[in-house]
Each structure stands twice: as C-alpha cells, then as structure tokens.
N, C-alpha and C positions, 0 to 999 in steps of 0.2 A: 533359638534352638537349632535353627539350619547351621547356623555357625560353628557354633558349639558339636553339632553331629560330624560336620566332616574336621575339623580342629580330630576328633574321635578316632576319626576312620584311616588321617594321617600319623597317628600314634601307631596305630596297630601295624600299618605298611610298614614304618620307619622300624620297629621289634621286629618284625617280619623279616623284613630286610636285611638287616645285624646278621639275625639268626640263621640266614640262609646262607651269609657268607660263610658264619664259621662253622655248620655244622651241617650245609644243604638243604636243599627243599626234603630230601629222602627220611635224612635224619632227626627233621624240624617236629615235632607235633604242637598240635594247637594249646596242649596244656602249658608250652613254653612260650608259647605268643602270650597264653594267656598270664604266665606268671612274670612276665617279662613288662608288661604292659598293667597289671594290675588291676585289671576287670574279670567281671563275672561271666563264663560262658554265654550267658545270653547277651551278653552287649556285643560279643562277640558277630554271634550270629544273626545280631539284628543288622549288623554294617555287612560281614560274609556269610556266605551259605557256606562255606568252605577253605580248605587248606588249599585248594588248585584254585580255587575262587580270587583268594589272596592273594596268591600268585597272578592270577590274569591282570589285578588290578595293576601289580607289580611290572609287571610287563605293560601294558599299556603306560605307567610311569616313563620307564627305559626309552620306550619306543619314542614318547613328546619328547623326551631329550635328544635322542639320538636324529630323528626326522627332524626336528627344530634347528639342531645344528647343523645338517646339509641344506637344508631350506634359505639360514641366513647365508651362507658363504654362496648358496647358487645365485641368490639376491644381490652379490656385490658386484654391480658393474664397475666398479674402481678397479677392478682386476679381469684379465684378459679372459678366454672363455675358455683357453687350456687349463688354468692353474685353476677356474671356479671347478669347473669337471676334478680335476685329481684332490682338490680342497677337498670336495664332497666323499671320491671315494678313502681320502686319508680318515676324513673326520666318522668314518665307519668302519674303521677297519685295524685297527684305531690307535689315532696315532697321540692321545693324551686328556687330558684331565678326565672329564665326566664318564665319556665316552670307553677311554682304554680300563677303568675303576669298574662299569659295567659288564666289558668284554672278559674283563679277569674273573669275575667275580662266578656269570653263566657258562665257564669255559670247563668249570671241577666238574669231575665227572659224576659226583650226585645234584648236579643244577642240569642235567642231560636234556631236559623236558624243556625246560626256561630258555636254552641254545636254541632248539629246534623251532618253541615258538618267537624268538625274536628274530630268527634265520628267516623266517616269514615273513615275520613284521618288514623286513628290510626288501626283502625281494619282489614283497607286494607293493612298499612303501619309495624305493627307492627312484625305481626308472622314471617315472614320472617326472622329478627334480632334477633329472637328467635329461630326460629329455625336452624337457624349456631350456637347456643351455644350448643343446644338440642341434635345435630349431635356429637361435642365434646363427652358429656357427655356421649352419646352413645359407642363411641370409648375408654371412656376411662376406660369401664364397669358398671357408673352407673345410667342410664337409661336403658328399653330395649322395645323401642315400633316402631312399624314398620310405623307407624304417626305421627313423629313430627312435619310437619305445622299444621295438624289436632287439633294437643292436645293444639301447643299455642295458635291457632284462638280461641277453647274452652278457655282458661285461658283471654287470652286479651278483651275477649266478656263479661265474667264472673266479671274481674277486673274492666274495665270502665263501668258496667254498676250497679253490686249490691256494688259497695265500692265508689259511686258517690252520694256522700250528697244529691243532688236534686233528687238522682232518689229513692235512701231507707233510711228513717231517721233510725237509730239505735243509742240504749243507748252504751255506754262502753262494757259494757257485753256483747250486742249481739253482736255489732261488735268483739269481743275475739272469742265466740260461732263462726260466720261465719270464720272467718281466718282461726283457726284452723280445722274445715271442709273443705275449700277450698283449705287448706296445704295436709292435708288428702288424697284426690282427687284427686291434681296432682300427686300425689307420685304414686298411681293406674293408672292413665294415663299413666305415663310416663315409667312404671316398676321399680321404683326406690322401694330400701328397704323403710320396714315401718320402721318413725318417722326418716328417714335422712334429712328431707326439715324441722323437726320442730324450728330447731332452727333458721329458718328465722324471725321468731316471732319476734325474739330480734332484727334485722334489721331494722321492721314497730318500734319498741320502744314499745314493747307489752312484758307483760310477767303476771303470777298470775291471769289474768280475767281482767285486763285491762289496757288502755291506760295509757302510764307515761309521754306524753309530755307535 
C-alpha cells in the first residue's frame, strides 16, 4: 500500500509538473491536476493539502536534482579544485540537461513564486558544497581566507542573481566586463593569487570580450 501511495503521489507531481510548464503554477488549478491524472479530489488531497503544497513537493524534487548534481562534481577529486568549484557553479546556473530544463521551466513569469523558492533552496543549499572545496584549496595552499562559507554565500548570491537573464539583461560585452570582475573578486576573497581563477573564463566558453556559444 506504501508503494502503491507514493507510485500515487509521483503521478500527481509528474501532471503537476507538465502542467506547470505549459500553463504555470498561476494558470494551473487542481481541477486540471485533477483531470489530468484521473482521480477523485479526495485522493487528491489525501497525498496534498494543496496547489502551493504541490508545488513545495515540486521544488523540493528540483532542489535533490540540482543539490545532487553539485554535490557529485564537488566529490570528483579526479579533477582539480578550480574546475570542481566552476563545475558546481555551471551545473546551477545552468549549463544543460536536467538542470537548464528546470531553470527554463521556473524562469516564465507565472512560475514567479517557484524561482524565488528555488533561489533559496540554492542559496541556502549551495555554500556549503563549496565550501568543502574551498577548505581543499586552502590546504593545499591556494586560497587563504579565514571565510569560506562567507565568501561562497557572497559568490552564490552574486552568481544567481546578476548572471540570471530575468533579473540583469546584459549585451556580450558586458557580460565578459561582469565575469571578469566577478573572477577578479573572488580571487580577493578567497586570497588566491592575482589572475589564477582567470582562466575559468574559458570553462563559461568566454574568451576575447565575448561569448562563443
């Protein structure tokens, strides 16, 4: 019956979810969950109390994906602790499959609510996974700041909020102009030598003043 309940509860998420894309959390009501899915209001609300309910579960979904996948790329010491760092902030910011499908999806402007709580989820979620790399680099001489959740919280705040399409339009250029600032800066944060982060540029696919994708 356990089984069988959430098998249930992943039906109604997955209608949910469809539904949200094409037509928003604003424009969604539960009579389309519900017609969508094929159950009776009360089965409904024996799994949610609600349409924002649904949505939390949804977000919490999002969030195991999106935390999951900076979690493994922070976990790969096969790769250096610059490229685990910028892996981590690509894989949220977002540079493909699961991740850029989610960021498109809470980015329409009736999913307004969904942005703001996964803007959280990350901001609350993120430093932390940064900062065990941050601790590395510190150890391994090249960082030297006595702040490293402080300085990713600053980078993580910095990253989803002025390199997020909806919230700063920028041409090519200024986008190049802001990176390279914002490579600049963490380098000062973190006490790392000047110009060791710059070649992360070439990771976003940036080089010359502007975008090559």
């Amino acid at each position: 019956m356990r089984k069988e309940a959430e098998v249930r509860k992943n039906e109604i998420l997955d209608a949910a979810d469809e539904l949200f894309r094409q037509k928003g959390f604003d424009g969604t009501s539960t009579n389309d969950i519900l017609e969508k899915v094929g159950i009776a209001r009360g089965t409904l609300y024996h799994h949610f109390k609600s349409k924002e309910d649904i949505m939390d579960a949804l977000i919490e979904r999002y969030s195991a994906r999106l935390l999951g996948a900076a979690q493994e790329i922070a976990a790969d010491k096969s790769i250096s602790v610059v490229e685990r760092i910028i892996g981590v902030v690509m894989a949220l910011n977002i540079s493909g499959g699961n991740s850029e499908e989610i960021m498109e999806h809470i980015h329409k402007p009736q999913n307004a609510l969904m942005h703001q709580k996964i803007q959280k989820v990350i901001i609350n979620g993120v430093p932390p996974i940064l900062t065990e790399i941050i601790r590395e680099g510190i150890e391994q001489g090249m960082f030297n700041t006595p702040f490293p959740y402080e300085c990713m919280e600053m980078v993580v705040i910095y990253a989803t909020t002025i390199f997020d399409n909806d919230m700063v339009t920028m041409t090519n250029e200024e986008l190049f102009s802001r990176m390279v600032a914002f490579i600049c800066n963490v380098e000062r944060l973190l006490g790392a030598e000047s110009g060791s982060l710059m070649d992360t540029l070439k990771m976003f696919g940036m080089k010359d003043g502007s975008n090559n994708e």
